[in-house]
Structures are given as C-alpha cells and as structure tokens.
N, CA, C and O of each residue as an XYZ file, in Angstrom:
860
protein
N       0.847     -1.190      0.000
C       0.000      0.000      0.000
C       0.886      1.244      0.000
O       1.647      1.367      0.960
N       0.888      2.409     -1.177
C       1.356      3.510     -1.164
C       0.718      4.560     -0.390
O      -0.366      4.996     -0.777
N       1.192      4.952      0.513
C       0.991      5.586      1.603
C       0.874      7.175      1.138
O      -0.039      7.978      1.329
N       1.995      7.306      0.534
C       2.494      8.992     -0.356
C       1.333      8.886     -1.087
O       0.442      9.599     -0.624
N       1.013      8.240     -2.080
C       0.659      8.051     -3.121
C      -0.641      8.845     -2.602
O      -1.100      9.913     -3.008
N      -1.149      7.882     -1.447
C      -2.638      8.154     -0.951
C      -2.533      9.769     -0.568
O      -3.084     10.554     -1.339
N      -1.971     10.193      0.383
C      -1.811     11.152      0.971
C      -1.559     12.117     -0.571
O      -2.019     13.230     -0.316
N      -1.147     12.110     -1.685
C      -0.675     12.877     -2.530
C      -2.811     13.070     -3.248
O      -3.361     14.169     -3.187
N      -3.163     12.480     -3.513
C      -4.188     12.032     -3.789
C      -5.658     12.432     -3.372
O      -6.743     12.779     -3.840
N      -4.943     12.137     -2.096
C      -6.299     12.758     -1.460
C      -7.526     13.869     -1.379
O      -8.718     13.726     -1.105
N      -6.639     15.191     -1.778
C      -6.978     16.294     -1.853
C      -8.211     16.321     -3.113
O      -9.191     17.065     -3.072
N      -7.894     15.256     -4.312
C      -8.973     15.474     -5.682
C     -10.049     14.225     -4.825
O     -11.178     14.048     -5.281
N      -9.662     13.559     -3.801
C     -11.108     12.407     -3.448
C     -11.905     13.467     -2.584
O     -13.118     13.310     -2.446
N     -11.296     14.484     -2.029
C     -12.156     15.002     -1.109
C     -12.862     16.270     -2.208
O     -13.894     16.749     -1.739
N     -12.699     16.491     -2.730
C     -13.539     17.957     -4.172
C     -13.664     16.830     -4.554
O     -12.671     16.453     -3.932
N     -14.124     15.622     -5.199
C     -14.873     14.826     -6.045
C     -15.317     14.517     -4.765
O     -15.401     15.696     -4.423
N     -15.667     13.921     -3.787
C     -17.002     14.067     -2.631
C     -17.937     15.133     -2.710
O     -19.157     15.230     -2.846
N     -16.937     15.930     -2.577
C     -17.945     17.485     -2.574
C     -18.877     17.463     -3.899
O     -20.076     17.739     -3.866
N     -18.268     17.149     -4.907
C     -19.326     17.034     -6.072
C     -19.960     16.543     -6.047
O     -21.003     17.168     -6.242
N     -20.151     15.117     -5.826
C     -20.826     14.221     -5.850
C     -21.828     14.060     -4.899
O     -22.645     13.173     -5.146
N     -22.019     14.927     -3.504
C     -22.351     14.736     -2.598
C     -23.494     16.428     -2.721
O     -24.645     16.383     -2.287
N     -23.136     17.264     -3.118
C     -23.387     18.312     -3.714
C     -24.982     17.834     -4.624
O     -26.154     17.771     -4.255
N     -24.154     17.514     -6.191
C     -25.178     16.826     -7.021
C     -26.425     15.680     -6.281
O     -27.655     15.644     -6.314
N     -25.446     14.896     -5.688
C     -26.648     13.867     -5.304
C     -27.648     14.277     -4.318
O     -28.767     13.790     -4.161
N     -26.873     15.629     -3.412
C     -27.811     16.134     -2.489
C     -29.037     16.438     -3.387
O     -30.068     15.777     -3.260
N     -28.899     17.688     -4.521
C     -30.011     18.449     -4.696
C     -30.837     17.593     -5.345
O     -32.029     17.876     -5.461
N     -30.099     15.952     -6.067
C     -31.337     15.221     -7.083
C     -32.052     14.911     -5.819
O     -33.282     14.956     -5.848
N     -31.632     14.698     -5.052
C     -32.287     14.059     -3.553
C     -33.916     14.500     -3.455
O     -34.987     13.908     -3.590
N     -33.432     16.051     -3.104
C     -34.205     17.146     -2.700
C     -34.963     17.003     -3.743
O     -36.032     16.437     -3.513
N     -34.730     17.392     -5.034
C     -36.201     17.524     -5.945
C     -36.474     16.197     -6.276
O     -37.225     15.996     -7.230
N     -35.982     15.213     -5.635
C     -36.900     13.825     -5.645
C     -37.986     13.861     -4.889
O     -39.144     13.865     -5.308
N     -37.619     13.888     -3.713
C     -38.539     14.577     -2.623
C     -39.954     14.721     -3.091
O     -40.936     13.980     -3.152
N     -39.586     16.369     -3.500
C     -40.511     17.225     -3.829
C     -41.254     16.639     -5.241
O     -42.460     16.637     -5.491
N     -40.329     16.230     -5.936
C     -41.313     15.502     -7.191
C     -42.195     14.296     -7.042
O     -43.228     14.117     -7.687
N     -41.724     13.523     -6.181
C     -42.469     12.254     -6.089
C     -43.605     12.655     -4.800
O     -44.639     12.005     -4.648
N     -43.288     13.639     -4.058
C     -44.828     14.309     -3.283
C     -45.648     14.721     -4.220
O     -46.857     14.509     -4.122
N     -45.266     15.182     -4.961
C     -46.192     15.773     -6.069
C     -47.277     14.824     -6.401
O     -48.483     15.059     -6.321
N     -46.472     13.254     -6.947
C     -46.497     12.001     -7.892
C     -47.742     11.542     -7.131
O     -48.890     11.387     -7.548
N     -47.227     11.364     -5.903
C     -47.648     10.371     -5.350
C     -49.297     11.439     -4.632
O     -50.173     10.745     -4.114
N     -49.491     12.722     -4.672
C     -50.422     13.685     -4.503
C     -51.660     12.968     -5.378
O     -52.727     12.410     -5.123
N     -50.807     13.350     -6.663
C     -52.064     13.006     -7.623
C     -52.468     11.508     -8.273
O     -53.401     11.320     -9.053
N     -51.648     10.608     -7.823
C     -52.327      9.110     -7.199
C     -53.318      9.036     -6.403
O     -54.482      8.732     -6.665
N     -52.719      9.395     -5.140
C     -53.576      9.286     -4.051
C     -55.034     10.079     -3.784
O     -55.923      9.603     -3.079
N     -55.134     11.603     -4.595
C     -56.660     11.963     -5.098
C     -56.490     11.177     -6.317
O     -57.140     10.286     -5.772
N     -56.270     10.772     -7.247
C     -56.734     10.073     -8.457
C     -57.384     11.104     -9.249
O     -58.599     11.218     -9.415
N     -56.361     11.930     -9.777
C     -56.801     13.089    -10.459
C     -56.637     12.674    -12.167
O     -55.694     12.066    -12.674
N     -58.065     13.296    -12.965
C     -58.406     12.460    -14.044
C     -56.808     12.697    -15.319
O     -56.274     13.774    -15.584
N     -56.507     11.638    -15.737
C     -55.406     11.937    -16.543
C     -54.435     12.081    -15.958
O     -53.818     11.017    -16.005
N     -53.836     12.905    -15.332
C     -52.487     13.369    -14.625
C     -52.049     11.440    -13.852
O     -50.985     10.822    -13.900
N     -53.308     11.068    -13.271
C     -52.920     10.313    -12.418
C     -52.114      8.573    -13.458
O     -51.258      7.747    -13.144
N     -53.179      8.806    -14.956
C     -52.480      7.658    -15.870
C     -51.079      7.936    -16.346
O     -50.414      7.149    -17.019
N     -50.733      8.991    -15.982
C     -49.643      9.393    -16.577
C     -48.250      9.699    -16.183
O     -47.200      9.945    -16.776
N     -48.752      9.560    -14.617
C     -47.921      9.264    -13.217
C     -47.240      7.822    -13.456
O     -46.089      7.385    -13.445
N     -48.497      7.318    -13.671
C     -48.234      5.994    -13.788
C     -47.723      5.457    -14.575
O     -47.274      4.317    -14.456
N     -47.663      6.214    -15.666
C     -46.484      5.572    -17.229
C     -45.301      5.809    -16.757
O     -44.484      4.909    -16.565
N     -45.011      7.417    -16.448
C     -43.935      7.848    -15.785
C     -43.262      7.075    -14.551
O     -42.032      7.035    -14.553
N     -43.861      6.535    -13.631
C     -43.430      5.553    -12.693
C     -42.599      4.495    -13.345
O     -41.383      4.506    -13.536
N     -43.506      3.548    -13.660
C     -43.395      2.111    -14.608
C     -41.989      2.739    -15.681
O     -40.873      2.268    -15.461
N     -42.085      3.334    -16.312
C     -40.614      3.978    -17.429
C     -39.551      4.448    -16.443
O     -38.440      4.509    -16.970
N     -39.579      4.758    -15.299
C     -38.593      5.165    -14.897
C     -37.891      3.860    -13.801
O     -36.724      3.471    -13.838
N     -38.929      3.387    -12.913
C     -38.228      2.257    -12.251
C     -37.809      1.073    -13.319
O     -36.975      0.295    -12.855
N     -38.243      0.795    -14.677
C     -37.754     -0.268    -14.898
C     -36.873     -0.050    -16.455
O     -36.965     -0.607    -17.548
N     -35.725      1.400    -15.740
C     -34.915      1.558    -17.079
C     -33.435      1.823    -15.995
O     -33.577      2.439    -14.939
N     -32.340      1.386    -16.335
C     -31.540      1.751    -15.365
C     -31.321      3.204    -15.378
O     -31.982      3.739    -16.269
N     -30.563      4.072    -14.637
C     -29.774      5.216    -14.251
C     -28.782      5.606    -15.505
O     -28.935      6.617    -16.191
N     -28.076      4.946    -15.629
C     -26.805      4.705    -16.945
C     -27.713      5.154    -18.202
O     -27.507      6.141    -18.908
N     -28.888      4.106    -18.345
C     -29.451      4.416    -20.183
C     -30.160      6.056    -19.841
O     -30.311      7.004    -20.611
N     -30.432      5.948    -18.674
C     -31.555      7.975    -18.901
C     -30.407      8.547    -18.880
O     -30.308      9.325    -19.829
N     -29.204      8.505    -18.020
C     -28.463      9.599    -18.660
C     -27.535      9.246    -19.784
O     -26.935     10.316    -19.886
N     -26.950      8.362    -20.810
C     -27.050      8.087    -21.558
C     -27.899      9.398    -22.673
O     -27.500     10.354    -23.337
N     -29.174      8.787    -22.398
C     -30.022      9.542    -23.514
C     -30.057     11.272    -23.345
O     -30.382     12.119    -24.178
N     -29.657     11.409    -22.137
C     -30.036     13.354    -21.467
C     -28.892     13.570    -22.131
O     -29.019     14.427    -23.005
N     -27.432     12.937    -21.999
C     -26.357     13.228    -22.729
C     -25.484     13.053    -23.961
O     -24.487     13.631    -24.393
N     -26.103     12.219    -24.289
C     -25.598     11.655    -25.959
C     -27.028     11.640    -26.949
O     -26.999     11.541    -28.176
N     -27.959     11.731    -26.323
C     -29.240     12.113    -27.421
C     -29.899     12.649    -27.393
O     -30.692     12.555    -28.330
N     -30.234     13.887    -26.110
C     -30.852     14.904    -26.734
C     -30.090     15.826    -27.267
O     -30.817     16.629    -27.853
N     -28.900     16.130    -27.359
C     -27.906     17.166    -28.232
C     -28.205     16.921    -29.497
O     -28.011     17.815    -30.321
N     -28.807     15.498    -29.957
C     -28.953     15.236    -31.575
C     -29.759     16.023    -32.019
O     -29.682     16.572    -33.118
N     -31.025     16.222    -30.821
C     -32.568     16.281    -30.930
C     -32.304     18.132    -30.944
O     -33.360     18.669    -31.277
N     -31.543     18.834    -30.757
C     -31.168     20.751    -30.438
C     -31.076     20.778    -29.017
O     -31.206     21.890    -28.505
N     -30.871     19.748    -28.223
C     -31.193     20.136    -26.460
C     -29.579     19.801    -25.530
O     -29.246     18.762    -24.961
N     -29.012     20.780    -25.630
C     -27.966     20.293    -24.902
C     -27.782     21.172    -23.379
O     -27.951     22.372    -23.160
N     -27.392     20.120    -22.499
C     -26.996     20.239    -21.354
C     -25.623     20.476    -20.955
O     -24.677     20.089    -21.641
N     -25.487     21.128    -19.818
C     -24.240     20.561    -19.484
C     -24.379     19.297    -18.711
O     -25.462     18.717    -18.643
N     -23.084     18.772    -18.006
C     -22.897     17.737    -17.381
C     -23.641     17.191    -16.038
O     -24.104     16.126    -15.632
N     -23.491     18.516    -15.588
C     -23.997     18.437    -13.778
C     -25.833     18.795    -14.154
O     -26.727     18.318    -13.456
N     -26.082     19.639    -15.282
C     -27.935     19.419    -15.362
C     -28.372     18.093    -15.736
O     -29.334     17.574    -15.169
N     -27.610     17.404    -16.824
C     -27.781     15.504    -16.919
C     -27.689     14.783    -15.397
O     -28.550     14.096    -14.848
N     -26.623     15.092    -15.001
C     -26.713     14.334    -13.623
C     -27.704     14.347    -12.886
O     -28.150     13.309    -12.398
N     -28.415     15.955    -12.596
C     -29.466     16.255    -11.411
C     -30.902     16.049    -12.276
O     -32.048     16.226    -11.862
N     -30.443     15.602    -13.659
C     -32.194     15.182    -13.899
C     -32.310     14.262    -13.941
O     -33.469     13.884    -13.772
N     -31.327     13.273    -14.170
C     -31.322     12.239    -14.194
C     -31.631     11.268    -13.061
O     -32.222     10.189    -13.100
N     -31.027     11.990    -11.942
C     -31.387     11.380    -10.925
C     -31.974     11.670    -10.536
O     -31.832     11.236     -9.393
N     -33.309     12.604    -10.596
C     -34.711     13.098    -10.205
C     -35.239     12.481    -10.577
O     -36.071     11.831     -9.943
N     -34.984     12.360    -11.971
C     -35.888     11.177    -12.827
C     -36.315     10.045    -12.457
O     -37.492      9.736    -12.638
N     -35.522      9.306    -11.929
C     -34.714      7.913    -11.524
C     -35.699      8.031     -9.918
O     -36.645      7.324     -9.570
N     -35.056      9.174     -9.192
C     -35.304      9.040     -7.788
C     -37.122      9.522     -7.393
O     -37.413      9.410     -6.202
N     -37.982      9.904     -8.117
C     -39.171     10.993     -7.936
C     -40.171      9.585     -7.940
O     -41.138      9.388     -7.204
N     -39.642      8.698     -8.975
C     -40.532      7.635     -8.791
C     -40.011      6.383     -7.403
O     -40.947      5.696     -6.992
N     -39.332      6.256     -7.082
C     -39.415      5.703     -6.362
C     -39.772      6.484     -4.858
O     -40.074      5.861     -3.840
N     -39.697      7.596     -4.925
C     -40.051      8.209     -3.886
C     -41.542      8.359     -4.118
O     -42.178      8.575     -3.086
N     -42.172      8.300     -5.127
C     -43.680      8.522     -5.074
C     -44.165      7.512     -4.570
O     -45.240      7.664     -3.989
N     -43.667      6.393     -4.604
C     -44.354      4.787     -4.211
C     -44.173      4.741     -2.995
O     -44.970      4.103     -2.306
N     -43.199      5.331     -2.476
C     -42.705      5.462     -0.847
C     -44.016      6.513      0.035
O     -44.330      6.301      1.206
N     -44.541      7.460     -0.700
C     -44.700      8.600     -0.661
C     -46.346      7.372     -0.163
O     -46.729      7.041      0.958
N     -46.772      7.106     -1.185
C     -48.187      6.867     -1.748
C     -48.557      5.338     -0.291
O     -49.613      5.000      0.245
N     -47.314      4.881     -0.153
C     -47.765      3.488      0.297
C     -47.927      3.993      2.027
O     -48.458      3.291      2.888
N     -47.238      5.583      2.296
C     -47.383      6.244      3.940
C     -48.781      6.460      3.646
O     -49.568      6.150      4.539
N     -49.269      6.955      2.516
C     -50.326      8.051      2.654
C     -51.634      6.669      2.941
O     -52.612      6.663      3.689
N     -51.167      5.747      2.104
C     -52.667      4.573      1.605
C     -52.669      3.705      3.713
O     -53.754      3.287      4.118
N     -51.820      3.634      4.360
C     -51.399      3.406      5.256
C     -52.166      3.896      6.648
O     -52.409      3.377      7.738
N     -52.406      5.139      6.033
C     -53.540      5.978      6.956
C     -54.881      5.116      6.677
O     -55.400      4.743      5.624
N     -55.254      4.938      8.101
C     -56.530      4.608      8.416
C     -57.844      5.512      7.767
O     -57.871      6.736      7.633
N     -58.703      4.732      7.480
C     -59.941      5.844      6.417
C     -60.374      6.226      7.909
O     -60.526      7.435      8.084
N     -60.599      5.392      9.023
C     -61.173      6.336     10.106
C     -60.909      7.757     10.681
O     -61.615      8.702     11.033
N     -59.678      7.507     10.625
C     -59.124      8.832     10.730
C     -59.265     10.123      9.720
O     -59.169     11.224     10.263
N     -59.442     10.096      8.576
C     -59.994     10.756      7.405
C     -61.647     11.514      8.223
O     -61.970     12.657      8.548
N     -62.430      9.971      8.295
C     -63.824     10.488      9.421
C     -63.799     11.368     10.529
O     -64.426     12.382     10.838
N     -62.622     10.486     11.194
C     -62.770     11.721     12.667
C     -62.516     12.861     12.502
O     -62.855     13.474     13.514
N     -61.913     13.790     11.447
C     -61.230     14.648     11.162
C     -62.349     15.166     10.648
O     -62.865     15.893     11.497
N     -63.135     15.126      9.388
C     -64.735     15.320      9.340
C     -65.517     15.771     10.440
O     -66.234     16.771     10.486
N     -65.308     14.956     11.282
C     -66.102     14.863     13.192
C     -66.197     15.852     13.471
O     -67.212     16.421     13.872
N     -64.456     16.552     13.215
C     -64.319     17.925     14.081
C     -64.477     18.894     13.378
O     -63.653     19.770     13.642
N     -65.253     19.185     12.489
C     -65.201     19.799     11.112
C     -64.097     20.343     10.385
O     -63.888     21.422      9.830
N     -63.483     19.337     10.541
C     -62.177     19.803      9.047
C     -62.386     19.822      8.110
O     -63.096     18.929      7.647
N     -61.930     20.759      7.365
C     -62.430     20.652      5.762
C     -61.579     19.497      5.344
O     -60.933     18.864      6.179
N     -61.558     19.110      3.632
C     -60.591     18.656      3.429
C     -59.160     18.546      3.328
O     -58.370     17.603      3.392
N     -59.037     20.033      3.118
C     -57.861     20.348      3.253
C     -57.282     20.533      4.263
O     -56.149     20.065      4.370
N     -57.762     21.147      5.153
C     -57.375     20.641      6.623
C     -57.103     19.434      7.093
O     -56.065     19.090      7.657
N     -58.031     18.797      6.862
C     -57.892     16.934      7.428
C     -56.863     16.499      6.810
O     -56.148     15.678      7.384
N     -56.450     17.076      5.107
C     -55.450     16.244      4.764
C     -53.427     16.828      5.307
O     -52.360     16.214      5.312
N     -53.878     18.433      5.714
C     -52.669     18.724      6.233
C     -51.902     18.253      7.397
O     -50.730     17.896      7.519
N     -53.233     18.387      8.507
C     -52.995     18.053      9.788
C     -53.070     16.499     10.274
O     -52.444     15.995     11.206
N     -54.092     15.811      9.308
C     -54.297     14.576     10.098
C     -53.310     13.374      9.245
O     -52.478     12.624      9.753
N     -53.697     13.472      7.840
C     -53.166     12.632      6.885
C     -51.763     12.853      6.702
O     -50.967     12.129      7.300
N     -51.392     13.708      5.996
C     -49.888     14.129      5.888
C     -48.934     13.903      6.862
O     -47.885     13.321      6.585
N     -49.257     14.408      8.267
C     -48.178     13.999      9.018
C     -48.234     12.400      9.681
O     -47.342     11.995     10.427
N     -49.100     11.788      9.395
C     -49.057     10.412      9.470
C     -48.389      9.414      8.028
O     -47.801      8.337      7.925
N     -48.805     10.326      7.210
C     -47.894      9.281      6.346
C     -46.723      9.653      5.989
O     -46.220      8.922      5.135
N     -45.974     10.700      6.399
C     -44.835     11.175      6.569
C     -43.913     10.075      7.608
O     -42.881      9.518      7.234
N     -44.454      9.932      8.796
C     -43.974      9.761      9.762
C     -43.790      7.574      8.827
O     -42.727      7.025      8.539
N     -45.003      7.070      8.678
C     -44.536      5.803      7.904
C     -43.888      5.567      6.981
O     -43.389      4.452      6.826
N     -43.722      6.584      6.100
C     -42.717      6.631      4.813
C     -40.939      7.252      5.071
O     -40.104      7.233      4.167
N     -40.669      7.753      6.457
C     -39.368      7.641      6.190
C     -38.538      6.725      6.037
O     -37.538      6.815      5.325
N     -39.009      5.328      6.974
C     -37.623      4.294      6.691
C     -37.898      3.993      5.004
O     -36.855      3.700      4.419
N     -38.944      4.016      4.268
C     -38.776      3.491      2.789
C     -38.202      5.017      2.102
O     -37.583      4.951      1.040
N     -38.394      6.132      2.635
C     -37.473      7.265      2.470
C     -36.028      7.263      2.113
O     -35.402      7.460      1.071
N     -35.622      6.885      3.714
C     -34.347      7.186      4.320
C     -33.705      5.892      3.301
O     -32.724      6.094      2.586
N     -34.310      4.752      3.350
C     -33.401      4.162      1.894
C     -33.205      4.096      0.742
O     -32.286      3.532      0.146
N     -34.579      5.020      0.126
C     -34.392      5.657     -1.031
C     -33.135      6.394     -1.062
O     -32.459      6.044     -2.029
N     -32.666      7.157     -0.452
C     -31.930      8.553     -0.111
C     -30.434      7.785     -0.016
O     -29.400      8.215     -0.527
N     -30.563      6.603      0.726
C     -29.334      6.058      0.280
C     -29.007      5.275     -0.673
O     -27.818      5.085     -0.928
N     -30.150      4.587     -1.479
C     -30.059      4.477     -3.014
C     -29.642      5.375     -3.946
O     -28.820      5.246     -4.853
N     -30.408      6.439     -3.563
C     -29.988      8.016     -5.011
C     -28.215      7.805     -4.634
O     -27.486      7.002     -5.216
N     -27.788      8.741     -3.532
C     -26.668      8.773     -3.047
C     -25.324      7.441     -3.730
O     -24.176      7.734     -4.064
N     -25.909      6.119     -3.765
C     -24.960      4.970     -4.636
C     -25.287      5.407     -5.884
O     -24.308      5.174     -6.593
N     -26.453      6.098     -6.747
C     -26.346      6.033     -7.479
C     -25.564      7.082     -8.412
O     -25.488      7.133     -9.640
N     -24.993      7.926     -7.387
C     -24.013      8.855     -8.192
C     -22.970      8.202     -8.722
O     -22.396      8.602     -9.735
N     -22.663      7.210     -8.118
C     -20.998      6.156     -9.223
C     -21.635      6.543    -10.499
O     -20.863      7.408    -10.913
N     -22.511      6.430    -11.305
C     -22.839      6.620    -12.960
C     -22.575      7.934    -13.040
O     -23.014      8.222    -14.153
N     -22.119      8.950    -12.547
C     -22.362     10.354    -13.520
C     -21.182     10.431    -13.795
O     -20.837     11.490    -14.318
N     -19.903      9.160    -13.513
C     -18.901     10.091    -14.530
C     -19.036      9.546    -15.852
O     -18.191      9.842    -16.696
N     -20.108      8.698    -16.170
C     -20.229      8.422    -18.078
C     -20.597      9.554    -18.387
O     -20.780      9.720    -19.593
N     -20.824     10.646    -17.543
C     -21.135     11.868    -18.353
C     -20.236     13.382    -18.356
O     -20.503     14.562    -18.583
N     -18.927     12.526    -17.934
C     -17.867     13.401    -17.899
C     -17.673     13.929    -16.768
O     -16.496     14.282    -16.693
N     -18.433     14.235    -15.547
C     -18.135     14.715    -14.467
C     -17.160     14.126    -13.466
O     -17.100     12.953    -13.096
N     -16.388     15.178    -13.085
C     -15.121     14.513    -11.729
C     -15.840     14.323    -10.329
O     -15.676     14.920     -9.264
N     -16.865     13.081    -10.761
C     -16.881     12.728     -8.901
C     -16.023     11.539     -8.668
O     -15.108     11.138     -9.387
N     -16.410     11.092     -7.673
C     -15.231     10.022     -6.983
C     -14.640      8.941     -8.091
O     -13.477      8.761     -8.453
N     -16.418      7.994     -8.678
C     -16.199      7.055     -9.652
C     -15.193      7.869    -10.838
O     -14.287      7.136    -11.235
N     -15.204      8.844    -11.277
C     -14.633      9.440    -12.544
C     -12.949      9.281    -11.460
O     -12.240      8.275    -11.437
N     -12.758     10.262    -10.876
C     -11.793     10.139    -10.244
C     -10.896      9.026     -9.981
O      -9.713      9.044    -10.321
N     -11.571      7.855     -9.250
C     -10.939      6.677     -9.230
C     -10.335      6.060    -10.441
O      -9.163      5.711    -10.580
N     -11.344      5.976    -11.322
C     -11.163      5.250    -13.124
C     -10.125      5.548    -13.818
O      -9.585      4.770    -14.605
N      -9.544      7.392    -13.445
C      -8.646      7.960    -13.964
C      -7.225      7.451    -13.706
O      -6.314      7.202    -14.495
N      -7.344      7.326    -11.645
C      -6.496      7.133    -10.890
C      -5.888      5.779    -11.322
O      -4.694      5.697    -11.612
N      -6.683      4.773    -11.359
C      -5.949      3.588    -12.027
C      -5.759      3.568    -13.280
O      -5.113      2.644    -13.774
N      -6.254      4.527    -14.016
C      -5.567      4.146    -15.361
C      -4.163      4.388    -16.192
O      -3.707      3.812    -17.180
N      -3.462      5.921    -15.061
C      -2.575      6.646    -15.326
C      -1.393      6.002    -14.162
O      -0.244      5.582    -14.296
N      -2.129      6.129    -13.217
C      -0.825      5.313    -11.901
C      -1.107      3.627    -11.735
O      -0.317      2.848    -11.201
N      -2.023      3.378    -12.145
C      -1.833      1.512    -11.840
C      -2.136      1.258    -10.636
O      -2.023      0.042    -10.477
N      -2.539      1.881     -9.482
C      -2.571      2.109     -8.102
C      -4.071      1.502     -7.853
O      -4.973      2.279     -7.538
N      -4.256      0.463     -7.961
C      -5.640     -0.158     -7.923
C      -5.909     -0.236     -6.467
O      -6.922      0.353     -6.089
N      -5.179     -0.865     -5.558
C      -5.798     -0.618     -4.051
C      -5.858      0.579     -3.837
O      -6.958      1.129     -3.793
N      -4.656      1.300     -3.647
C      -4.677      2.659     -3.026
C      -6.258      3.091     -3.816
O      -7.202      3.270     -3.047
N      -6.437      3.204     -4.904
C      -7.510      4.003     -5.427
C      -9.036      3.282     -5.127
O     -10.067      3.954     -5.100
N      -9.003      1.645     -4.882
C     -10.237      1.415     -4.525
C     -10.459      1.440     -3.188
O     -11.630      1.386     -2.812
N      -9.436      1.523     -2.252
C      -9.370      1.907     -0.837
C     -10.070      3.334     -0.416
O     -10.852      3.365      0.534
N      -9.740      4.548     -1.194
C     -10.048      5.647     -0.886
C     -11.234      5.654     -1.196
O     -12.035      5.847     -0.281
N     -11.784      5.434     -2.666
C     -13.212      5.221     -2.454
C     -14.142      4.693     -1.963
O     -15.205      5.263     -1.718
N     -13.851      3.323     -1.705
C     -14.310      2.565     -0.346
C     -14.652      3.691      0.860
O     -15.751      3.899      1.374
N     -13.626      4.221      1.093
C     -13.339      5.309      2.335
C     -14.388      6.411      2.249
O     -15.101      6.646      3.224
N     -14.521      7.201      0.931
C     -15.146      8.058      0.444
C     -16.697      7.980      0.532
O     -17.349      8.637      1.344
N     -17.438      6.786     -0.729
C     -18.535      6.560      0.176
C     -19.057      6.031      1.452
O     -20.228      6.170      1.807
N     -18.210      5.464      2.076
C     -18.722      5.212      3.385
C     -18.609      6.517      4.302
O     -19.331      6.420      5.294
N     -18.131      7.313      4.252
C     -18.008      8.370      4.660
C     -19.813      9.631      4.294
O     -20.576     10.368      4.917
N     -19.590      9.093      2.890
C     -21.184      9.930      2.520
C     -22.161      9.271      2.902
O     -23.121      9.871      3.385
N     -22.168      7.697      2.768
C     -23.442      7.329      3.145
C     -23.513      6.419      4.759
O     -24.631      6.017      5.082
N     -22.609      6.193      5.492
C     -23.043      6.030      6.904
C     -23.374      7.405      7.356
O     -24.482      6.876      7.269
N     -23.493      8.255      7.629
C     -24.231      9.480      7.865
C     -25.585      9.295      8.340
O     -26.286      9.222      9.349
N     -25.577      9.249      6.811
C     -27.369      8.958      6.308
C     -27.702      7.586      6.924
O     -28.821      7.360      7.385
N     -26.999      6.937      6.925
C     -28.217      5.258      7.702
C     -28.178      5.285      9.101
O     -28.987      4.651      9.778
N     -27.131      6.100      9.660
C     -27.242      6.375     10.721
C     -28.722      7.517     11.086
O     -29.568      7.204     11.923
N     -28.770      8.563     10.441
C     -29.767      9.307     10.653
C     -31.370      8.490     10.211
O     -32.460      8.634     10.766
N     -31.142      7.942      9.463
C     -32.465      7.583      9.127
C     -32.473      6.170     10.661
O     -33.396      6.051     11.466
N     -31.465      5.501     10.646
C     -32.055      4.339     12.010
C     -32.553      5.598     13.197
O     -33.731      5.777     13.509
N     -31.778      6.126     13.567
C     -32.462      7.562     14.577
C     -33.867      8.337     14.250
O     -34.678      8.897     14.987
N     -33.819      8.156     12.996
C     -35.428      8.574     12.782
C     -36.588      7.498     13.109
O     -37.446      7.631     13.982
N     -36.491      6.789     12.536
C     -36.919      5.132     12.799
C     -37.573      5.121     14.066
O     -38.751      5.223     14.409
N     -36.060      4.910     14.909
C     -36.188      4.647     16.834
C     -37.026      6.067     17.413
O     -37.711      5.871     18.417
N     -37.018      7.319     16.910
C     -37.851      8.343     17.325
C     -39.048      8.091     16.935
O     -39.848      7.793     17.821
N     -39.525      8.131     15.534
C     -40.804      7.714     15.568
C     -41.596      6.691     16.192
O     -42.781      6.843     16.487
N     -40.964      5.704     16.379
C     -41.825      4.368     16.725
C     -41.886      4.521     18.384
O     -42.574      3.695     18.983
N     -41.139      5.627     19.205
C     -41.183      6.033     20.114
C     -42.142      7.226     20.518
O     -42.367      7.786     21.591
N     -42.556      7.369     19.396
C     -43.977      8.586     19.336
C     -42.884     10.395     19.485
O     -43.475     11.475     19.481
C-alpha cells in the first residue's frame, strides 16, 4: 500500500465528494418534492395526470440510471437540447429518484386509516385541513424508513455520472488507475469516500426510525 501516493491524492477524493455529494444532495431534494407531487395526484386520483404518473413511474423504475443519462447526454444534443454535465446528472437522478419516492410517498399516505380521514370530518375539518394536519403527518412519519433508503439508493447512485464526464469520486478513481496503476490505493479511498457519505445517512435515518416508533 502507497501511503504517499494516498496522501498525494487525497486532496482530488475530497472535491470529487464534494461534487458528488453536492449533485446527489439536490437530485435528492427535488426527488422529494417531485415524487410528493407524484404520489399527490395518485392518491386523489386526479383524471389523466394520475395515468400518466403511472407511465412515468413504470418507465422510470424499470430503465436503469446509466441508459436515462445516456439519452439526457448523448441524445438529446442530436434532438437541439444540450446540457451541461452536472444538469444531466441532477435530472437524471430526479428522474430515476421521484418515482421511487412517489411509491414510498403513496404506500405512507394509503397506510392511513380511512377512520381517521372520518374523525377529522367529526371535528369539522375541511378537506384540506384533514389532509394537512391529520393525513400528511401520518404518512410522513410511515414513509421515512422506505425514504431514508431511497436517499441512500440516489446517493450509490451517483458512481454513474462520470459516463457523463463529471469529476466525482467514480470518474476520479477510473482515472487514478488508469494513469498510476494504483488499484488498491484508489479502490481503498473510495471505499473510504462513500462510506463516509453514506453512513451518515443510515445512521440518521435508524435515529429517525427509533424516534418515531417512540412517538
């Protein structure tokens, strides 16, 4: 094990974290927010929007990560639509991540008791009320652990964005062995690297877990 080597090195694994950790944050975030959306207009069953959720679901969980960006980066430039690197990455993985977060989203919300929908009626809530106060934060509270491992799914799934030219870790590493030959040293640090980004997160999400189920 090159010790120098590592230590010489180090400095581009820690700015390719930052990128990567950066990017995967914000696809995170508008996964989030997109698959609340998704999983909104499922759960009223709003006319049209809701068949179309559903194409969008079904096309996105059963195409890998690699072929959508693939196509954001080598075929829509054919089509007049070009991106840069880091907008392929963060749509890509919205793309990727909005549906599986809608199913996460949809299976807290379906989870709620219809009684509770009633009692909320009882006290005269409107609907919108009943669905802020009573519904929402109950299926919030059941959908983080299928959340919190979404979140560490998106997060693995940044290894693919350097097919699209970007310097995160995976690009970084690929380089590292191809120019120095340094195959441990370089799969060591990344080893190092994501475990570093994603025990964080499984740690926070088991702490969310043990709080909720603790009321």
């Amino acid at each position: 094990m090159d010790w120098e080597f590592i230590g010489a090195v180090l400095p581009e694994y820690l700015k390719a974290a930052g990128l990567t950790f950066a990017l995967g944050g914000l696809g995170v975030v508008l996964s989030l927010l997109c698959g609340l959306v998704c999983a909104l207009v499922r759960y009223w069953r709003l006319p049209v929007l809701t068949y179309l959720v559903q194409i969008y679901i079904e096309l996105s969980r059963n195409t890998p990560l690699v072929i959508q960006l693939f196509f954001l980066y080598y075929a829509l430039p054919k089509l007049g639509v070009v991106w840069p690197s880091s907008v392929c990455a963060i749509v890509g993985l919205t793309f990727l991540g909005s549906s599986y977060m809608a199913e996460a989203f949809r299976s807290g919300l379906e989870a709620v008791p219809e009684s509770q929908l009633e009692g909320a009626y009882s006290l005269a809530l409107t609907r919108q009320q009943a669905f802020r106060y009573v519904i929402l934060p109950q299926a919030l509270a059941t959908s983080v652990p299928a959340l919190m491992t979404n979140v560490v799914f998106l997060i693995k799934e940044t290894s693919m964005f350097s097919i699209v030219a970007l310097a995160d870790l995976m690009y970084v590493a690929k380089e590292h062995i191809g120019l120095y030959y340094k195959t441990d040293e370089t799969l060591l640090l990344l080893v190092l690297a994501y475990t570093a980004l994603l025990l964080p997160l499984s740690l926070l999400g088991h702490a969310l877990e043990r709080r909720l189920q603790h009321g």
